[in-house]
N, C-alpha and C positions, 0 to 999 in steps of 0.2 A: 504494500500500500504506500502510494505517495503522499510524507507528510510534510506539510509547512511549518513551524513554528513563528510564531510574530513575538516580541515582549518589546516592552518600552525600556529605554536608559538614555536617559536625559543629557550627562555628559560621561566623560572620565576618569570620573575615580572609580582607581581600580575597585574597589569590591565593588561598585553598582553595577558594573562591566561582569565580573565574574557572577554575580547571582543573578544578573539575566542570561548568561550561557546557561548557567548549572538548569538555570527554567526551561530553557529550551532543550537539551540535551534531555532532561524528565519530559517532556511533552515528544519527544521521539522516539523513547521506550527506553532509555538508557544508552549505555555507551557498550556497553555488554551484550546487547543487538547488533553491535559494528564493528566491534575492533574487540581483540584479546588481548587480556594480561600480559606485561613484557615485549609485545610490539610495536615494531620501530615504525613510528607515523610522520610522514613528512607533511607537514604544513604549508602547503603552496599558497604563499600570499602573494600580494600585490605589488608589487615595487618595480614600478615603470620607469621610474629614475629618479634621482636625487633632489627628493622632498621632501622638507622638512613634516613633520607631523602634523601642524596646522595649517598645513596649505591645501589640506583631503586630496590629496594625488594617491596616497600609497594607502594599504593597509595601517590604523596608527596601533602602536608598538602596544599601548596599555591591552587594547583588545586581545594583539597576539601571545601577552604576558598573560594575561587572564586564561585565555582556551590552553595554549601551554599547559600551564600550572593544573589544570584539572585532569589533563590526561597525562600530568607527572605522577599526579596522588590515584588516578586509578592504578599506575602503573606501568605505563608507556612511556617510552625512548623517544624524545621529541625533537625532530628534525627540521631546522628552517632553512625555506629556501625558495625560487624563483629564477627566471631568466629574463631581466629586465631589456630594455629597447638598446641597445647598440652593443658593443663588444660583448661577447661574455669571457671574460678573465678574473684570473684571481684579485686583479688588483681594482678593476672596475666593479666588482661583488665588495669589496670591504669600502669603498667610497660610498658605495651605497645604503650598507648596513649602515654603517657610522652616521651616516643625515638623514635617515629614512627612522635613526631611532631603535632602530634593530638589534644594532651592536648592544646596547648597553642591556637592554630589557632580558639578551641570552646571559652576557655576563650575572645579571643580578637571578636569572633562573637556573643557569646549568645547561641551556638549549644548546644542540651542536648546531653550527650556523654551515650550509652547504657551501665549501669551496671548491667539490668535484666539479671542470668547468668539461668533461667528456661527453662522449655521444657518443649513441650508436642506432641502428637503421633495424625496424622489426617490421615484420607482415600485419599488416590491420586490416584484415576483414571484412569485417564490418565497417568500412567506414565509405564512404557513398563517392568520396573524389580520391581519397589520399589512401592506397592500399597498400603503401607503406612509408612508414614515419621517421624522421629522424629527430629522438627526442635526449632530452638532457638524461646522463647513467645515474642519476640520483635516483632516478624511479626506481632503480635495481638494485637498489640498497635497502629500499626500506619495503614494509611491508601492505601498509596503506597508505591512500594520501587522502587528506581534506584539501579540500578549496577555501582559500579565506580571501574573501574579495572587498571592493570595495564599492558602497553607491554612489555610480557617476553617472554621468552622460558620455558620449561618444559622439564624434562629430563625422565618421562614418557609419560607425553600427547604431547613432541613436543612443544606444545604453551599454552600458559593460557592466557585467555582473557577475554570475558564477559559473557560467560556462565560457564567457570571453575569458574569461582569469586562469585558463586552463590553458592558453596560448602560450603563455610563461614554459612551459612544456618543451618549447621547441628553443634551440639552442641558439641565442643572439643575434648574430647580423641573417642568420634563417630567414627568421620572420619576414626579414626585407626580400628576401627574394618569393618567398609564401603573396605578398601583396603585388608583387610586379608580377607573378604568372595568374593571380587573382585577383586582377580589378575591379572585376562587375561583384556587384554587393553581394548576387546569389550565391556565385560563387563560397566568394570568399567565407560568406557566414555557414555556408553547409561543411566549409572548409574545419571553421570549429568547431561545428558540432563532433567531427570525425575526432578532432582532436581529444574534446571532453570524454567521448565514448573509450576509447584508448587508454585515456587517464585514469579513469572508473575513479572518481571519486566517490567514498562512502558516505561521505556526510561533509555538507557544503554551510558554511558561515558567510552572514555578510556583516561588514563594519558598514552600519546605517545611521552609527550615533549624529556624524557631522559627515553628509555626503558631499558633492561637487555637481554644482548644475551649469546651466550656460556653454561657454567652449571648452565643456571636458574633451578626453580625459586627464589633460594635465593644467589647460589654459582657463578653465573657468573659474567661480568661486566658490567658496566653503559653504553648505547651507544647513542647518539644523535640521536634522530629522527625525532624532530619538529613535530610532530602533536599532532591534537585535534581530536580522531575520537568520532561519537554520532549518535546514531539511536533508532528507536520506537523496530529495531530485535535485540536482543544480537546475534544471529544467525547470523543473514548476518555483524553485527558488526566485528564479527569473520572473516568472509571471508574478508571483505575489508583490517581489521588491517592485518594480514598476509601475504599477498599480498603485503605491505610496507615493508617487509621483503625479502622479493624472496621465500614464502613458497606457495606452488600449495596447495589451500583450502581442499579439497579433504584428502591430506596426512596427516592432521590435524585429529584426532578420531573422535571428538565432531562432528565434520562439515560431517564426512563419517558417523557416526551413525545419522545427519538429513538428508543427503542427503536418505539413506535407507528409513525411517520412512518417508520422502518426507516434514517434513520441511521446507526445503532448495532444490530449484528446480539443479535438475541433471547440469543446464547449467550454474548456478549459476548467472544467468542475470535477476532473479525474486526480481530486488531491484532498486531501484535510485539513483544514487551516485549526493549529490547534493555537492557544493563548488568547492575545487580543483579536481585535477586528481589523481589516483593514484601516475603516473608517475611523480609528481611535488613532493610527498613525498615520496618515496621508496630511500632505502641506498642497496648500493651494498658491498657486501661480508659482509654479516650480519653472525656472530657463530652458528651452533647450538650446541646443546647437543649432550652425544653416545647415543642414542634412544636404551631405554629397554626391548619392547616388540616386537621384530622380529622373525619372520620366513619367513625365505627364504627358507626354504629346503620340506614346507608344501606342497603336492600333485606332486611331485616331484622326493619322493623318498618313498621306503617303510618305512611302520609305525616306525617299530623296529630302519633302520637306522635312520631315522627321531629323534625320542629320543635322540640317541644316538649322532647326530652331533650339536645338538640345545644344549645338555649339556655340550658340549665341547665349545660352541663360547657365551655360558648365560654369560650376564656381573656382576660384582659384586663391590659390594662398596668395597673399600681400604682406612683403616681409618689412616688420618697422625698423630700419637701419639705426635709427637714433636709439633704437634701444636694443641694441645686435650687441652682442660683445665678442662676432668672430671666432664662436668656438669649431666650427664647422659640422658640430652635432648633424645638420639640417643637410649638409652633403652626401655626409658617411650614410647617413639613415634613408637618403632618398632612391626607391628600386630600380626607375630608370634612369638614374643618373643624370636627373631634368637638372637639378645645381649646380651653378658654378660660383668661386668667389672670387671676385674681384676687388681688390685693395680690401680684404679681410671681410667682405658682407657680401651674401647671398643678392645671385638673380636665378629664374625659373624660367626654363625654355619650356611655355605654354602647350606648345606643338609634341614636346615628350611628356610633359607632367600625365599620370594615370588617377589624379586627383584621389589617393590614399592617403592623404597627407600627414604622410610618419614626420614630414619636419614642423609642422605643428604640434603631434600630439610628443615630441622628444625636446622642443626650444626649453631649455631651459629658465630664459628669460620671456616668455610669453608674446615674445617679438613675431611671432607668424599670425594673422589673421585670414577667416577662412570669407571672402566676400563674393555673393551671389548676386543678381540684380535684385533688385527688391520689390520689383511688380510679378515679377516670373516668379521665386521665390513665396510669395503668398497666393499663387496659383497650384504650385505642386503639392503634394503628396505622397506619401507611401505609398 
């Protein structure tokens, strides 16, 4: 049976943080339905890049001290780790722990922080595009993994939640080439789900205390949400988090490429929501993103105009130079190699960009913005 749990937790201190897990993990049957005694659990958070805790980019560190610490006292080996946006090295994993907040909250628990930066290539099956993966060798270390994500928005997927967070999965500058041979959104987002499926997470966490609305998932801002969401589905984890948001599931990729594949039942009622109500946690006038991968004009019009008015209303990133600091993140990170820089600051050859915009959602300093027309722009839709 697919469960949800919802609870409320207002901010950060750590115990109102741990006795809303400990609520949710009872509202799931226990931890002893998931996982056994003495098994080594990796914790797949969220750590897209170097953010601090209060700017809601990453997983924040209290949450992942908390779930930690509960599945220390059950008994379990607790493992942290991810594969954040650009290199994966030993040395680019501890910059990250270290500002992301990580570092210290393992030192003050005991958690082994993942520096295995290896991979290897396995047959996946089941998975609809990718039948076979190339993921980070931590997964072959431990015994299960959680997903512990983060609530954001996405300014291609719309939303990232618990089964986007399972991308972390594939080893570094991968992912960039995962978005250059996956452009179109269909794509891409069946692309995750293959991924998640692979991953098998047994039980999915999200950090909803302080989410990110607007140009997540790195570029937006922090917004209060108070929750703890937690389930045995990252899938329907999805549907419920979103839902606290005012986003219709459906309009969501991920959730429309399970709903296809039948995942996730059409009615969306194939789940238990156990704790509060939605309605006791949902915020109204929540941000979104300018959403990248539209077509409005698809069966509509003919082919030729069709091309022709999707390339007039295609949005593009617009790099704010006075506030570049040349790191060339937005190079390294771009699949077709649209970036060049010139005297230290980024230009986008239009005619290459595949509008995934990894050098938006990796700028460090929020210098990429993503700009649509704005009359076409309040005609589209999912």
């Amino acid at each position: 049976m697919n469960i949800v749990s919802l609870t409320k937790c207002e901010d950060y201190d750590y115990e109102k943080v741990k006795t809303a897990i400990e609520e949710s993990i009872v509202h799931l049957g226990g931890l002893e339905k998931y996982i056994g005694k003495g098994q080594k659990v990796l914790l797949k958070i969220n750590l897209l890049m170097k953010k601090k805790p209060e700017e809601a980019t990453t997983t924040h560190p209290v949450f992942v001290k908390a779930l930690g610490n509960i599945l220390k006292e059950y008994g379990c080996e607790v493992l942290i780790g991810d594969s954040p946006g650009g290199p994966f090295t030993e040395r680019a994993l501890k910059g990250v722990y270290k500002v992301c907040g990580i570092e210290k909250i393992s030192e003050e628990s005991g958690f082994i922080l993942n520096y295995n930066t290896n991979e290897y290539e396995d047959h996946h099956p089941d998975g609809l595009l990718l039948k076979k993966i190339n993921a980070i060798e931590v997964l072959k270390e431990v015994d299960v993994v959680i997903s512990v994500s983060k609530l954001k928005t996405h300014g291609m997927a719309l939303f990232t939640g618990a089964v986007k967070n399972l991308f972390g999965i594939i080893p570094g500058l991968q992912k960039v080439e995962y978005h250059f041979k996956m452009p179109d959104i269909k794509d891409f987002s069946n692309m995750l789900v293959d991924i998640c499926l692979y991953a098998k997470p047994v039980l999915s966490f999200m950090d909803g205390i302080v989410g990110m609305e607007g140009e997540g998932p790195s570029a937006g801002n922090p917004r209060k949400i108070g929750a703890v969401i937690a389930s045995n589905s990252p899938y329907y984890l999805d549907v419920v988090a979103s839902q606290l948001i005012g986003i219709y599931p459906p309009d969501i990729p991920t959730v429309k490429r399970c709903i296809e594949r039948g995942i996730v039942n059409e009615t969306l009622d194939d789940y238990s929501l156990e704790g509060v109500s939605i309605q006791e946690c949902s915020v109204e006038d929540f941000k979104y993103p300018n959403i990248t991968s539209i077509n409005f004009f698809k069966g509509r019009v003919p082919t030729f105009l069709e091309n022709y008015l999707l390339g007039l209303c295609q949005p593009k990133p617009i790099f704010q130079h006075e506030d570049c600091i040349g790191c060339r993140d937005c190079e390294v990170s771009c699949p077709p190699k649209a970036i060049t820089m010139e005297e230290k600051r980024p230009y986008v050859d239009l005619q290459k960009c595949i509008r995934c915009f990894c050098c938006h959602e990796l700028c460090p300093k929020k210098a990429v913005e993503i700009k649509r027309p704005k009359i076409i722009g309040r005609l589209m839709r999912w």
